[in-house]
Structures are given as structure tokens and as C-alpha cells.
N, C-alpha and C positions, 0 to 999 in steps of 0.2 A: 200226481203224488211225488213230494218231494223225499227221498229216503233222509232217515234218521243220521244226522252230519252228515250228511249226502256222500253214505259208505264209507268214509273215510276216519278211521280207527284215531291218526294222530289228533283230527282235529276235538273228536272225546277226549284226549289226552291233555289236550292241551287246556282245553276251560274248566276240564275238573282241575288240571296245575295251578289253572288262574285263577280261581275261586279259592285253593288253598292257599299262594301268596298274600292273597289282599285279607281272608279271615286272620292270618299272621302279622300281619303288618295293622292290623285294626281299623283297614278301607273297605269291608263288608259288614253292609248293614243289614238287619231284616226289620222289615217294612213296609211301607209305600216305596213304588218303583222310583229308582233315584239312580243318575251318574253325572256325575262332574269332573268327570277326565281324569280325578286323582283315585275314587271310590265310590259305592254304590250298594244297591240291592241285589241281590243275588242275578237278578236279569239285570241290570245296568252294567256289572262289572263285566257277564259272560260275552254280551252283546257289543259291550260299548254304547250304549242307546241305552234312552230309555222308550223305546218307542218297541212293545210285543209285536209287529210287524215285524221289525228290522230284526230282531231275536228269533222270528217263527223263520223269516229265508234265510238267516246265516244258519242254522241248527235243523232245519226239515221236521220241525215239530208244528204242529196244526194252529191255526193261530187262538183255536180257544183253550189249547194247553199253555199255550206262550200266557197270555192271562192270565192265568193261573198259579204260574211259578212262584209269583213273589208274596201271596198270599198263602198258599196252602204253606208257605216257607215257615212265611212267619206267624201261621195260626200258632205253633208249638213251641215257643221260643225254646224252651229244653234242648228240643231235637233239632233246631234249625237247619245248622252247621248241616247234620249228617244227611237233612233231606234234603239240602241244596246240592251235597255230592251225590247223593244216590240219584236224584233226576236223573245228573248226566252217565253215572255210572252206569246204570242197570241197563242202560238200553242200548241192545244192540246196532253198532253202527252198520247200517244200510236197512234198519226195519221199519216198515211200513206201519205207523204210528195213527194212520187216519181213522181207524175205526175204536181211537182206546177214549176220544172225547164220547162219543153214543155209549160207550161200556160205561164209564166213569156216571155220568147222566143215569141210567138205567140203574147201578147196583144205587144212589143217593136215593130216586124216586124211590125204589122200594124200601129201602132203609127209615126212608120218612113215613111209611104207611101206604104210599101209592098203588101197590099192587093189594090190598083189602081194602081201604077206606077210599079212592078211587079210580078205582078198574078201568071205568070206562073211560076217562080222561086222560088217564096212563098210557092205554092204549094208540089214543088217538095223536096223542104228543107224538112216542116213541116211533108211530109208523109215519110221521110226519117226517122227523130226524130222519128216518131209513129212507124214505124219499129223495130227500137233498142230498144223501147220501149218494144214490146213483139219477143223480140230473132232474130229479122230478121238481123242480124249486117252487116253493108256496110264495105265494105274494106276503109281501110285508104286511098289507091288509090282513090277511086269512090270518098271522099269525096275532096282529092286536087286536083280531075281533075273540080269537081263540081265548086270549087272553085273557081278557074282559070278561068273557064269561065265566070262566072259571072260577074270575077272582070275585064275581057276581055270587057264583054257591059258596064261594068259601067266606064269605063275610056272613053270609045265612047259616053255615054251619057250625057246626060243636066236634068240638076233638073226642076221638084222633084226626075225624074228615075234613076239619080245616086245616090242621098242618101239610097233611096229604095233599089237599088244594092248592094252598100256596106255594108247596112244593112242584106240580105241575105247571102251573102257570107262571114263574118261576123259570120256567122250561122252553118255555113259548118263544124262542127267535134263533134263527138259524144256528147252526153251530160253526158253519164255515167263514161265518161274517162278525163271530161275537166276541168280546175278549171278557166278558162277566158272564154270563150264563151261570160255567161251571163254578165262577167265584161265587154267584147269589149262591149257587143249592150249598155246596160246600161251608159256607157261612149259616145256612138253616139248617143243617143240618149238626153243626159245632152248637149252636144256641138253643137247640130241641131239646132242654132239659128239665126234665121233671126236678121240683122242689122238694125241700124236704118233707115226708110227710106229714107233719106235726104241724106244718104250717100252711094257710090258707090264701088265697086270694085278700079274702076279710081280712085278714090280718095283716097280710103284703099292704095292703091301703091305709089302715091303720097306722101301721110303723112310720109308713113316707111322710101320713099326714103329722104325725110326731112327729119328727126329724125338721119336717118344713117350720111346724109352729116354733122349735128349738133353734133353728136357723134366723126368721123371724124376731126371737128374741131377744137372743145375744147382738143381735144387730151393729146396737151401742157400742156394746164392750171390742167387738173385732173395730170398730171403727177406729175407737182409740189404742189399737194396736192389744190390749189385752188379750192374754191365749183361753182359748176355748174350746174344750175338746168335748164334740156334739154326743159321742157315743157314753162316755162316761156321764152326764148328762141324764139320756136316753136309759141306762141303767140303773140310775140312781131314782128315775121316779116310773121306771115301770121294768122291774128287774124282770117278770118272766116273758114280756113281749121281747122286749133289747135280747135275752137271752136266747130266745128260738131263731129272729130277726140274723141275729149272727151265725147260729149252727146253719143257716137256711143259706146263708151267704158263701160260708165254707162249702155246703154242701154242693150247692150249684157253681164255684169254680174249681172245684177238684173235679167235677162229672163234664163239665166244657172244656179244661185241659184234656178228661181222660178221651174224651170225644175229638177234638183237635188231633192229638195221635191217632187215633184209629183213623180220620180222614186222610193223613200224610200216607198211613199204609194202606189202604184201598188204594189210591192214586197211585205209588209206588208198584202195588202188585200189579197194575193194569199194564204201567208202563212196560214193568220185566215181562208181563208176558207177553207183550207185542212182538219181542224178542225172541221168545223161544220157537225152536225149530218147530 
């Protein structure tokens, strides 16, 4: 185990510095991991690299956390800035960070339904994790047969037990070798959002298949450069579908923003408390 900046206090000092020059200077992006010597994504710039390897041994952070970084970054774009400093802030330098990738994994699965809709599966993942943990290593095999099955019930099931499914299997490959893992759950579990009430599946099909036929038909008119706007459209000949069709829309990215925060802070809290005495 490598400690957290391998103990050494300046070098936290120094990339949370350097991540505030480059936000100042407009050479920090949040997004896909990216540097090119001038600017980059929050791991490009701290790293120099864009390679989560090269970022997990200069920082002693695990390498399925280093994966992670530049995504949970930019799930929030609101908070980006303050959770690209708090990574490096909150944790203290010399702590042993290896056990907050299995914590992180564990509060998602449950979060997603995993400890009531399935137990046994959760189970069996989790002590899997705890294995590798201390030298027990599953074959690659064991982990894509694991897999497989799971994603086998969860195609046959009905919600909540297929989120919960997918969410385990999901789960399913080393944590010391993966640089997505935490990125899939953490992304299903940002997307895990109930629609508006009011509006239904029937209806979600409905709308697209409007939209499609409206697309479809203006065809012409965008060809010849004429402006066409699909939703006013979409209103004008079916005012209370377009009308719900939209509240349904607001409603599911105000509840995947409010869910993107709450993942930055899980992540956040795991890390501070690897730290604490």
C-alpha cells in the first residue's frame, strides 16, 4: 500500500496549487481525461498524464479511485471546481486509501436496491471484493461467469430487482485492476431516476414516436436550410402529451443533477474518512 501523497503534506499542496492556477488561467477542463502539456482534466493537469496509472503512483491513491476522478468531476458540472479540490484536499496525506474503493462499491450497491432486491448476489460480489482484498484473487473466469449470470436474472427481472442486478454485475472485476468499475455503478446510479409521475412508459414511446414522425417530416424544409423547431411543433398538435413530455424532462434532469451531487458527496465523505484518526 502506497500512502496518500506518499505522506508528504507539500506535495497536497502543491496539485491542489496546480489545479487552482490552471481553473484561473482557463486550462482546466471537466470531462473526458485529457492533457496536452498546456491544460487538461482535472487528472491530466494534476498528473501530467493522461494515463490513471501514472496519477494512482504519483498520488498513492488506488487505481480504481484514480478512474474515477475525472468523472465523478464532471458528473456535477455546478460543483466541479470545488470537488476536483476537495479529492485532494480532504485526504489526509499519509492515509491508507485502499479500503475507500470496497466502501464506495458497497454504500452504491446498496443505494441501488442491492441489499433488499439482491441479497444474495450482493453478498456474494462484496466477499468476492473482500477477498482480493487480502490476496485471495478470483480468476477473470470466476468473475465473467459471475457476471453473466447475474446479468442472465436481471434481463428476466422487474424493478427494483433489475436495477439492483445490474448494479451487482456491474460489480463483477477486480477492484485493484479496474479503472471503471466505480465509474459504471456511479454513472447507474446518477441515471436511476424515477420519471415524472404523470407520465408513463406508453407515453415516453408515444412522444419519441411523434418527435421521430416530426423529424421525418420536416426533412425538406431543414434540407433547404428553413428553421424548424420540433417541440413547438410537438405542441401545437398534441398540447397535453408535448406538455407532460417536457415537465418529465425537467423532472428527470433536475433529479440526475440532484443525484450527481449526492454521488460527489458519498465519494468525498469516504475519502475524508480514510483520513480520520
Amino acid at each position: 500500500m502506497t500512502p496518500a501523497f506518499h505522506g508528504d503534506a507539500a506535495m497536497r499542496s502543491d496539485v491542489v496549487a496546480r489545479l487552482r492556477r490552471h481553473a484561473a488561467s482557463g486550462t482546466l477542463s471537466f470531462g473526458a481525461t485529457r492533457w496536452d502539456g498546456a491544460g487538461g482534466s482535472t487528472l491530466g493537469v494534476a498528473a501530467e498524464s493522461e494515463d490513471s496509472g501514472d496519477y494512482a503512483a504519483r498520488f498513492g491513491y488506488p487505481l480504481a479511485l484514480a478512474g474515477l476522478l475525472d468523472p465523478i468531476v464532471a458528473s456535477n458540472y455546478d460543483g466541479a471546481l470545488e470537488t476536483a479540490i476537495a479529492w485532494h484536499d480532504r485526504v489526509r496525506p499519509g492515509s491508507d486509501l485502499s479500503n475507500v474503493p470496497i466502501a464506495i462499491l458497497t454504500e452504491v450497491l446498496d443505494r441501488l436496491g442491492a441489499s433488499v432486491s439482491a441479497a444474495d448476489y450482493r453478498k456474494i460480489v462484496i466477499d468476492m471484493h473482500r477477498g482480493e482484498a487480502c490476496g485471495d484473487t478470483a480468476s477473470r473466469t470466476s468473475w465473467s461467469r459471475l457476471r453473466m449470470e447475474i446479468e442472465a436474472h436481471a434481463e428476466a427481472a422487474q424493478e427494483p430487482a433489475r436495477t439492483a442486478l445490474q448494479a451487482c454485475a456491474l460489480a463483477c472485476w477486480p477492484l485493484a485492476t479496474s479503472r471503471s468499475v466505480l465509474t459504471g455503478l456511479i454513472h447507474a446510479f446518477t441515471a436511476a431516476t424515477p420519471g415524472a409521475p404523470d407520465f408513463d412508459e406508453d407515453d415516453r414511446r408515444s412522444a419519441n414516436a411523434i418527435l421521430q414522425g416530426l423529424w421525418d417530416e420536416t426533412q425538406a424544409q431543414r434540407d433547404a436550410g428553413d428553421p424548424v423547431h420540433l417541440p413547438t411543433l410537438f405542441r401545437a398538435r398534441h398540447p397535453d402529451l408535448s406538455g407532460r413530455f417536457e415537465a418529465d424532462l425537467a423532472h428527470t434532469n433536475a433529479t440526475r443533477a440532484a443525484r450527481a451531487a449526492q454521488a460527489q458527496h458519498l465519494v468525498l465523505t469516504h475519502l475524508t474518512a480514510a483520513g480520520t484518526p
